[in-house]
C-alpha positions in Angstrom: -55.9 271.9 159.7 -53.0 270.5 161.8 -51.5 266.9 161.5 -51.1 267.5 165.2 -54.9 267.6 165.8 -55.4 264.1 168.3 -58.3 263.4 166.0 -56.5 263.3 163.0 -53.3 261.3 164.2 -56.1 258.6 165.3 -57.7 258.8 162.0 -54.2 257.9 160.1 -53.0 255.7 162.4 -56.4 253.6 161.7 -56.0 254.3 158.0 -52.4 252.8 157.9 -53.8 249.3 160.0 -57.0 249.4 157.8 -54.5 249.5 154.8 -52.6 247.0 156.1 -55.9 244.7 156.8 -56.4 245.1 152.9 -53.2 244.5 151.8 -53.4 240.8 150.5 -56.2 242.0 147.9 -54.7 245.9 147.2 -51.3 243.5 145.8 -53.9 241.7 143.6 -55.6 244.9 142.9 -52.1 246.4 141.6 -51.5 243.5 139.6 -54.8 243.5 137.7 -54.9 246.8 136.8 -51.2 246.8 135.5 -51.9 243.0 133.7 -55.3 243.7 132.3 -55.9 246.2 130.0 -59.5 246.5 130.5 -58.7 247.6 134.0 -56.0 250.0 133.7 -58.2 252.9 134.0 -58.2 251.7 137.7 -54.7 253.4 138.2 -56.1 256.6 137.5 -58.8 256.8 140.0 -57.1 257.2 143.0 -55.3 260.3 141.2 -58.2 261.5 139.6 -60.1 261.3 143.6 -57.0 262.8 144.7 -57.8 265.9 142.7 -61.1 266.3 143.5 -60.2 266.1 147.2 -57.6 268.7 146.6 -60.6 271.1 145.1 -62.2 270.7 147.7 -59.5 272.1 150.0 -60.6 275.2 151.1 -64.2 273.5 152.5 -62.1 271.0 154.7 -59.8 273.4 156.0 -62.6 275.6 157.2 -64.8 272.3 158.3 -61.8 270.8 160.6 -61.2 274.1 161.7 -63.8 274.0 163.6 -63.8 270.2 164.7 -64.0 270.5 168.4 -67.0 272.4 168.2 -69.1 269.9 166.0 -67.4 266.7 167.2 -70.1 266.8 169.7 -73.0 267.6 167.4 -71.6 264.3 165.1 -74.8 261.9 166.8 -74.6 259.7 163.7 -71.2 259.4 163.7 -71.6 255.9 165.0 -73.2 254.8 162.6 -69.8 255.1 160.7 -67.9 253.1 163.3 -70.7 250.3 163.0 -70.6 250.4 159.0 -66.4 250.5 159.1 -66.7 246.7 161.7 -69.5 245.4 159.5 -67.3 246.3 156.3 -64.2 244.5 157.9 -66.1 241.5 159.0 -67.5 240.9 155.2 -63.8 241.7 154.1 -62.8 239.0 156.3 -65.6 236.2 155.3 -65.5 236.6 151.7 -61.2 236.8 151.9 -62.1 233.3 152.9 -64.1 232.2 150.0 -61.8 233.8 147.5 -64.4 236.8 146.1 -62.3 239.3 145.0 -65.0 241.5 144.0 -67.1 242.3 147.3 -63.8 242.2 149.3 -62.5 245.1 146.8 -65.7 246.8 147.5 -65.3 246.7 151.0 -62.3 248.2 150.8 -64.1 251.2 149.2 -66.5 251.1 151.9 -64.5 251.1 154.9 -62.4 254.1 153.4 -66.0 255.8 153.8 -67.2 254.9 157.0 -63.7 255.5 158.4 -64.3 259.2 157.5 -68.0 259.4 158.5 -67.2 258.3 162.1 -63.8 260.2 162.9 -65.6 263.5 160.9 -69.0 263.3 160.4 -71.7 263.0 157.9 -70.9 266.9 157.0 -67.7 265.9 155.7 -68.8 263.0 154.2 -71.3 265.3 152.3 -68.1 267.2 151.1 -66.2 264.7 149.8 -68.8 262.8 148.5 -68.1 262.8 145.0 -64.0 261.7 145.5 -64.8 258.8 148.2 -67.6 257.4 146.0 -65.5 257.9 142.7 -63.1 255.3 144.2 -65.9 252.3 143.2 -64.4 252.8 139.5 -61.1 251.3 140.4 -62.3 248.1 141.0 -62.7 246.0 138.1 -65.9 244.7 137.0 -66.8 241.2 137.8 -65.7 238.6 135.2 -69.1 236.8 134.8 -70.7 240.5 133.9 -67.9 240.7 131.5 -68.7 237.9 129.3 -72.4 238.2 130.2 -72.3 241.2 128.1 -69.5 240.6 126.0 -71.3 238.6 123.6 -74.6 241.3 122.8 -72.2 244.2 122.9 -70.2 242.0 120.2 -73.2 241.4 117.8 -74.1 244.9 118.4 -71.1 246.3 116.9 -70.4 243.8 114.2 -74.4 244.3 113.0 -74.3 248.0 112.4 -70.2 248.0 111.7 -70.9 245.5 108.4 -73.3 247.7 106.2 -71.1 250.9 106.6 -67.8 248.2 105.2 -70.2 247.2 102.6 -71.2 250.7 102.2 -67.7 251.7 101.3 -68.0 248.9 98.1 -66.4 245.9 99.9 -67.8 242.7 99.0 -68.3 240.6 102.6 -70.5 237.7 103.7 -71.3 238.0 108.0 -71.7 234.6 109.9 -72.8 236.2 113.6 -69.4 237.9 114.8 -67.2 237.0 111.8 -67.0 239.1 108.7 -66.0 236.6 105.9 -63.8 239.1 103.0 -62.5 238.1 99.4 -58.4 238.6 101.1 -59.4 237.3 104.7 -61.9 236.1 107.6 -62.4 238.5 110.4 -63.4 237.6 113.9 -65.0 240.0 116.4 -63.1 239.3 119.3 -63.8 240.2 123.1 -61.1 242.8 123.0 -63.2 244.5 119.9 -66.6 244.1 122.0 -66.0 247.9 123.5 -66.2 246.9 126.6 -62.8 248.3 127.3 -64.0 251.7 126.0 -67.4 251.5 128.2 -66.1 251.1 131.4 -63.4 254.2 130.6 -65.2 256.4 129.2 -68.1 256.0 132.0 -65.0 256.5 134.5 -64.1 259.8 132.4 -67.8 261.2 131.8 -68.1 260.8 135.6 -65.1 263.2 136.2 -66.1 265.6 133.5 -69.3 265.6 134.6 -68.4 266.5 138.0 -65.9 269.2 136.9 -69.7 271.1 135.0 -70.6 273.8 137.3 -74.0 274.5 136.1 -77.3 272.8 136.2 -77.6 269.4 137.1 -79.4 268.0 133.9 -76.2 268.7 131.7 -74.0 266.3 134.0 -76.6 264.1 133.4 -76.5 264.3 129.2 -72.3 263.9 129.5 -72.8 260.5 131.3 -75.6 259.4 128.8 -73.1 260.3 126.1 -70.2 258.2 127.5 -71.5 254.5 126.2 -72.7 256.3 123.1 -69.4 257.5 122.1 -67.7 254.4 122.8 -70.2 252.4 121.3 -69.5 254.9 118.4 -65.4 254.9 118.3 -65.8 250.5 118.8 -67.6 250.4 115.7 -65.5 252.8 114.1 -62.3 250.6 114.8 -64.4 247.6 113.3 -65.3 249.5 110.3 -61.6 251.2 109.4 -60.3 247.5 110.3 -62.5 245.6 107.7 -61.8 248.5 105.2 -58.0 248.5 105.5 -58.2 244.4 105.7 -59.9 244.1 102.3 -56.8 246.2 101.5 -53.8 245.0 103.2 -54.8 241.6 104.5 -55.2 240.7 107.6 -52.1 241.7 109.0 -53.8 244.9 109.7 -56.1 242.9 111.9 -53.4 240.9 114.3 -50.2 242.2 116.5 -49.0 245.6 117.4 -51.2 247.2 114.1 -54.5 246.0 115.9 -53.2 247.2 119.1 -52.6 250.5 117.9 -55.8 251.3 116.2 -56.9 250.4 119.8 -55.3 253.3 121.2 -56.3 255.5 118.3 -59.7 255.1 118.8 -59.8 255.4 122.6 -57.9 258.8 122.1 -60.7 259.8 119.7 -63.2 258.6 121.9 -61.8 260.9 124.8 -61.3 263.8 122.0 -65.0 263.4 121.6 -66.1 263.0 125.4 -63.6 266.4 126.2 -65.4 268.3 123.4 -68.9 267.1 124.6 -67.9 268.6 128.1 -66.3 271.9 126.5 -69.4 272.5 124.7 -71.8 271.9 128.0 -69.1 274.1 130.1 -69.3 276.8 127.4 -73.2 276.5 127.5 -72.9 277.5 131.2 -70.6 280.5 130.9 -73.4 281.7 128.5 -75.7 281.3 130.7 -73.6 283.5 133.3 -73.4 286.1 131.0 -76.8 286.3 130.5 
């Protein structure tokens, strides 16, 4: 692959204006996933595409080796040009209206097309999995968020309460607030594990890709991603009421809460690691065999 290929100076030259024609919301974009905390997984994507892309190195060398010979087989390629305008044009309107979400996912989108039309569906097919990875960097829409915010919450608090009582500690629950004999609880939105969800589903997505082997064990790592951070959210409720029957509730407010945050989402990604070891391992049996 040369950079001195005409095709590929035209395709970075209209990447460089397309990033420019996003810029307004890729600012906003930054700034969200450095300000929000549910959303700073987003900062990983890109690096975590990038990889993927670079595995894939050896498939796109060989592919735009051969470019001028199936440039003129690429019939659906237009399609790709007529996707990329239709993706700027909704860019444009909803820019207008101030909806950050579908103009983020049209950035996303054009990315895609932009590489359809300048290289074909047959590299599109290649880098599939990278280009379409990218959707995890935007954040999820605020009215999902507190749509399921509030079940997720109840969830967690219901089975988190018999495993504190379980422990001996004498407690009284009024929906998402855990009443104790030193101090009163609340299960907050922070605690509702939707933090944990949306990572570990962009995690179990990577890992699951990274499985060479049959297709149904990709499949279990993904189903196991909410499950384990359903799992390490209620842990971090239980240790919290346990330790705050303790303590007090200075256990529950300030950096101490905040770290138990991060201890839990580093056992959560112990637990999603060792889940793909084990399916990984599975598959170099089966190798053997």
């Amino acid at each position: 692959m040369s950079l001195t290929n005409p095709l590929i100076i035209r395709f970075i030259i209209l990447f460089v204006l397309m990033i420019c024609t996003y810029y307004p919301i890729m600012a906003e974009l930054l700034n969200v996933w450095l300000g929000d905390s549910n959303n700073s997984h987003g900062l990983l994507v890109p690096l975590m595409s990038g990889y993927c892309v670079y595995l894939k190195r050896e498939n796109i060398k060989r592919y735009l080796a051969d470019i001028h010979n199936l440039r003129s087989r690429f019939w659906s390629t237009y399609c790709g040009l007529i996707v990329f305008v239709v993706s700027l044009f909704i860019y444009v309107l909803f820019l207008i209206g101030h909806m950050a979400f579908v103009t983020r996912l049209m950035f996303v989108c054009s990315l895609i097309s932009l590489v359809w039309y300048y290289f074909g569906l047959r590299l599109l097919r290649i880098l599939f999995f990278p280009l379409f990875f990218l959707f995890f960097m935007i954040p999820v829409p605020v009215s999902f968020v507190n749509h399921i915010t509030l079940p997720m919450k109840t969830f967690a608090t219901n089975i988190s309460v018999p495993l504190i009582k379980a422990y001996g500690v004498p407690l009284v629950q009024e929906g998402n607030i855990i009443h104790l004999t030193t101090c009163t609880l609340e299960v907050a939105e922070a605690c509702s594990g939707i933090r944990s969800m949306t990572s570990m589903l962009m995690l179990a997505f990577f890992f699951a890709y990274m499985i060479k082997g049959k297709f149904y064990k990709k499949v279990i790592l993904v189903l196991l991603s909410p499950v384990i951070a359903v799992l390490v959210n209620v842990l971090r409720i239980t240790g919290t009421g346990i330790l705050a029957n303790i303590y007090g509730e200075t256990v529950a407010r300030g950096y101490v809460h905040d770290i138990s945050g991060y201890l839990v989402f580093i056992f959560g990604f112990g637990a999603l690691s060792l889940s793909f070891k084990l399916l990984n391992r599975e598959q170099a049996y089966d190798e053997a065999e």
